[in-house]
C-alpha positions in Angstrom: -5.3 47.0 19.0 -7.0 46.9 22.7 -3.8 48.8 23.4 -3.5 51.2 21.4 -7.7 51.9 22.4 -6.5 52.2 25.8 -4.1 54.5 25.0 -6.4 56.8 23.7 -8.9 56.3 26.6 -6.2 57.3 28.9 -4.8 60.4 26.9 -8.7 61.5 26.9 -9.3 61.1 30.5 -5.7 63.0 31.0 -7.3 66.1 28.9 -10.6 65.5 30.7 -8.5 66.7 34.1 -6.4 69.1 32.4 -9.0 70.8 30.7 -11.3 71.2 33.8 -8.1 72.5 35.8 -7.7 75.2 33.2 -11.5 75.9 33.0 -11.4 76.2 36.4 -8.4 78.5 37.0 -9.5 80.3 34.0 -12.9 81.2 35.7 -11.2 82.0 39.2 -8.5 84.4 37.0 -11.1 86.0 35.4 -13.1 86.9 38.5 -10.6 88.5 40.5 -9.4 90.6 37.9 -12.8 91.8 37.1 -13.4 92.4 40.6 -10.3 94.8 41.1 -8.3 92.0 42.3 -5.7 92.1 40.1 -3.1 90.7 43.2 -5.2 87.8 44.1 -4.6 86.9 40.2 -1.3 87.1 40.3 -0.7 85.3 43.4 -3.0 83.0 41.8 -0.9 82.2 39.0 2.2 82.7 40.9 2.1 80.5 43.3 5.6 80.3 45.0 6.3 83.7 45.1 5.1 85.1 48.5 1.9 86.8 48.0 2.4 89.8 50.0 5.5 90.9 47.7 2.5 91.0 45.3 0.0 93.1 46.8 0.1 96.2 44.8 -1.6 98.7 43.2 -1.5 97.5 39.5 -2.6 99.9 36.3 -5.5 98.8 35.2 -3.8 98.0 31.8 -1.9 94.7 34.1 -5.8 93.6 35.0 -6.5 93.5 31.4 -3.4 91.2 30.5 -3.8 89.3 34.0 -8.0 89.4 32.5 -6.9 88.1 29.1 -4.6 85.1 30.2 -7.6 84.1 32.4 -10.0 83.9 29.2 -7.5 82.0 27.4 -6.9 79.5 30.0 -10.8 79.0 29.9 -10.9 78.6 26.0 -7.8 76.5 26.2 -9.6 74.1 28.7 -12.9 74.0 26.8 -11.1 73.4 23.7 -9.0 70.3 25.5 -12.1 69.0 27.2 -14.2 69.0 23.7 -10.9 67.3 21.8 -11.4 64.3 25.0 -14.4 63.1 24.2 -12.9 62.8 20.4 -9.8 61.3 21.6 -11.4 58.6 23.5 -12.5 57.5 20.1 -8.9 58.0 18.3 -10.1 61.0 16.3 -7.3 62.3 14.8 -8.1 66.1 14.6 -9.2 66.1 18.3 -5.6 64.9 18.8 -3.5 67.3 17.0 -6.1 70.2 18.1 -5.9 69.4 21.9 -1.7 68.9 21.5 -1.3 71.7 19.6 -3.8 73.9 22.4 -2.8 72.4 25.6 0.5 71.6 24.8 1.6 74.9 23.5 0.1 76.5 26.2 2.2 74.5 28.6 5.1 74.9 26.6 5.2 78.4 27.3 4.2 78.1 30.9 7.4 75.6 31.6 9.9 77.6 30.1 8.1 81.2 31.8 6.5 79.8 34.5 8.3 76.6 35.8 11.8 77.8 35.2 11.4 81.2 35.9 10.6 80.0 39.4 7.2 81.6 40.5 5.5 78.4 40.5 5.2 75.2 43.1 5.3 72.0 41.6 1.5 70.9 42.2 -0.6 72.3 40.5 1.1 73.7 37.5 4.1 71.6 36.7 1.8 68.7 37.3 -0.5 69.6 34.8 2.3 70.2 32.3 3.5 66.7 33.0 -0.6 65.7 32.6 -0.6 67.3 28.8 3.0 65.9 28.1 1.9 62.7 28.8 -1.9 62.6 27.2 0.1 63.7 23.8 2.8 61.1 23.7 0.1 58.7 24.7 -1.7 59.7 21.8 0.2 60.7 19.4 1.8 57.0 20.2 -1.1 55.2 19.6 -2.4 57.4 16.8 1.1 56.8 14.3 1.1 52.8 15.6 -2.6 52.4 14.8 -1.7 54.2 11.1 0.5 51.5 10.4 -1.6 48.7 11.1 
């Protein structure tokens, strides 16, 4: 049972950093597309794509998408930060919420992002490795804790 406790500490702590990260880029995504920057965002988000094949004049209507992603990233992260401090304790809604949050997000970020090849392994594919582990952990410990 200590085990299984730890499991869910650690698959907490792993949301904790995720969450922050996507706060974090959320904010930064956010305020360079709302200060014209729409190429800093994108450079930003792509980050193994040269950022001078980038620069651009983008329609405004590609600073409201690049604007958009950026708020969901935040919400995303707050939402997986919150679900943490419920994981730690093996609540079972904070683990579905922040697996079916997080992970979908990264789910669609490896198979857009990762395999398109615009991104550089750390920080992005690191944090989908992050999520993938926190909900294994989790969801681990959460199914063998039901059946004790």
């Amino acid at each position: 049972m200590k085990a299984l406790k730890l499991l869910f500490k650690i698959s907490a702590v792993l949301w904790i950093v995720w969450g922050l990260v996507h706060i974090l880029a959320g904010v930064l995504t956010m305020n360079f597309t709302l200060s014209g920057d729409i190429s800093s965002s994108i450079a930003g988000i792509a980050d193994a794509i040269s950022p001078e094949t980038l620069q651009m004049d983008y329609p405004e209507a590609a600073g409201a998408l690049i604007g958009q992603h950026g708020f969901n990233l935040f919400w995303v992260g707050i939402v997986t930060l919150i679900s943490a401090f419920f994981i730690w304790k093996g609540n079972k809604n904070a683990i579905f919420l922040a697996a079916i949050t997080g992970g979908l997000v990264d789910l669609g970020y490896f198979l857009f992002m990762d395999l398109g090849g615009y991104v550089n392994f750390v920080p992005g594919t690191v944090m989908t490795i992050v999520s993938g582990l926190a909900i294994v952990l989790s969801f681990y410990a959460h199914f063998k804790s039901n059946k004790k």
